[in-house]
N, C-alpha and C positions, 0 to 999 in steps of 0.2 A: 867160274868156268869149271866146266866139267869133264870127264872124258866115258865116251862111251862106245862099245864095241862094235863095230861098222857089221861084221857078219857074229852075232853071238857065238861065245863058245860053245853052249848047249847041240848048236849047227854045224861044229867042226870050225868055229873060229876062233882065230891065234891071241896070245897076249900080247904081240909083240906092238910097237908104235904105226908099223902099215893097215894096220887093223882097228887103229883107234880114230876118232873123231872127238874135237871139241864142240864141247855144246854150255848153252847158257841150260839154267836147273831147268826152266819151266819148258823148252825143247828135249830134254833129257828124258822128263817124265810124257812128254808127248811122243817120242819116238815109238814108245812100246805100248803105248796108251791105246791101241786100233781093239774094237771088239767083236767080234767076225758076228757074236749075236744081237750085235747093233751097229751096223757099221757108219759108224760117227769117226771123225777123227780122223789122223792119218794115219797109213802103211808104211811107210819106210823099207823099200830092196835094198839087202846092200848095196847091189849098183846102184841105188840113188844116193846115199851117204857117200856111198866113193865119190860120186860126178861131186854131190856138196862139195866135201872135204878138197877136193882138186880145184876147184871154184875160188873160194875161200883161201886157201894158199895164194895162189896166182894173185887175187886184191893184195895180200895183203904184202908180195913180194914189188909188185908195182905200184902201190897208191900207199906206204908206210904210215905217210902222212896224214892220211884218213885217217886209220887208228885215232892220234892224238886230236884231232878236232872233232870227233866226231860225237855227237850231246849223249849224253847220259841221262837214261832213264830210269828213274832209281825207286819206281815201282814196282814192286815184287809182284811177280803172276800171281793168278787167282788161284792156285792150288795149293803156293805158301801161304800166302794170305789165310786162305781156310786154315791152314794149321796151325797160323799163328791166333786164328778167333776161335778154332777150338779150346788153346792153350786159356785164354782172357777168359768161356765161357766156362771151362774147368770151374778156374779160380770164383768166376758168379755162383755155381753151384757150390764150393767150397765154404759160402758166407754161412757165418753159424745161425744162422734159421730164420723163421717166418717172422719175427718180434721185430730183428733189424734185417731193413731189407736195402739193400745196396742196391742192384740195378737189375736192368733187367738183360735179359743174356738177347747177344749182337747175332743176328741174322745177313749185313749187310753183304759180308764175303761167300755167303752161302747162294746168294741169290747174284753176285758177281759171278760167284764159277758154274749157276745152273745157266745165265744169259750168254759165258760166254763158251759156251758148250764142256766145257772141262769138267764137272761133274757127270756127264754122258760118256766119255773116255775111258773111266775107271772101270777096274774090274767090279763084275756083279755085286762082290761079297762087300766090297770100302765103298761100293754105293748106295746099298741096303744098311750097314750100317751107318753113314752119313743121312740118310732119310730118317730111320728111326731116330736118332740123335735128334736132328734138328726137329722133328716132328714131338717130341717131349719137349725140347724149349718152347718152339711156341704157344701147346699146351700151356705151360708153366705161364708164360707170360700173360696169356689171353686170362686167366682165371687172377692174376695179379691186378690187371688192369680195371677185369670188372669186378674186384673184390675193391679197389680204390675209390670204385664209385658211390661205395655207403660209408657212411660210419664208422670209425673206428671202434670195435666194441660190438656192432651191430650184431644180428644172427649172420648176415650175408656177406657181411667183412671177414666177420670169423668163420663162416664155411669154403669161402673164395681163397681165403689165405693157407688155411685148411690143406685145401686140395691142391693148391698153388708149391705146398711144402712138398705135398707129395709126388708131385711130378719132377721139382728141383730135384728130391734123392734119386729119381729114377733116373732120370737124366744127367745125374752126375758118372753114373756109371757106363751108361750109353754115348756120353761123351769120350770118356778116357777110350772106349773100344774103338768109335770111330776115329778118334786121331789114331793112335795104335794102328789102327788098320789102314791109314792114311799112311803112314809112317813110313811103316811095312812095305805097303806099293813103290814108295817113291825109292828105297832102299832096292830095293829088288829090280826094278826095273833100269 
């Protein structure tokens, strides 16, 4: 859990606890996630987080016992997830080079947080950089895949691998920005 500002400071809103809201991380980053130049997502008034927050008391002053029965979901939203597969696709680009090739870099949580709108949510700039990023991996991989189709040795293994090398470096740095920039958002908001 989290706690986040029911009317922000930046608005004239208080630090005090009538001011705060609990929230789970991936509501945390959705509160602020609205983008007026795509309007995906939600807005949050603070009168709406107050009516929540009043809501949410009241359960949990009358039903206690929900709390403790209540199942646990201990899958992490799509927007950690990405950061945690940016962290994994780092470390792919990190392998020391085309000779030994370990794997190929994960798309899965990329393509969870575009289906489940959470990459639309984010500001322009950690979505432009999350596009370019993943748009070098699968570069990288696509020229891996068809470099694995000849020959070891080949001209087109070794031109496939070639170019395959050269988008891993690109995309290593393209990686670290977009989490970075990933990072940054969830921090800030």
């Amino acid at each position: 859990m989290e706690t986040d500002h029911i009317r922000p400071q930046a608005e004239g809103g208080t630090d005090d606890i009538d001011n705060a809201i609990p929230v789970c991380f991936e509501c945390h980053a959705e509160i602020h996630s609205y983008n007026d130049k795509h309007p995906r997502g939600r807005k949050f008034r603070p009168e709406e987080l107050s009516t929540h927050k009043k809501q949410w008391l009241e359960i949990c002053a009358k039903y206690p016992d929900a709390l403790v029965s209540a199942s646990r979901n201990i899958d992490v939203g799509p927007v950690q997830a990405l950061v945690d597969e940016l962290e994994f696709n780092g470390r792919v680009a990190a392998s020391p080079g085309s000779d030994v090739l370990g794997c190929l870099f994960s798309d899965d949580q990329f393509r969870r947080a575009i289906s489940s709108g959470s990459v639309s949510m984010l500001h322009d700039d950690v979505r432009s950089a999350l596009l370019e990023a993943y748009f070098e991996m699968g570069s990288a991989n696509s020229f891996i895949q068809a470099a694995l189709q000849h020959a070891k040795g080949s001209n087109s293994y070794n031109t496939g691998m070639g170019v395959a090398s050269e988008r891993i470096k690109k995309a290593a740095g393209l990686i670290s920005a977009a989490r970075d920039a990933l990072q940054k958002f969830l921090q800030t908001e």
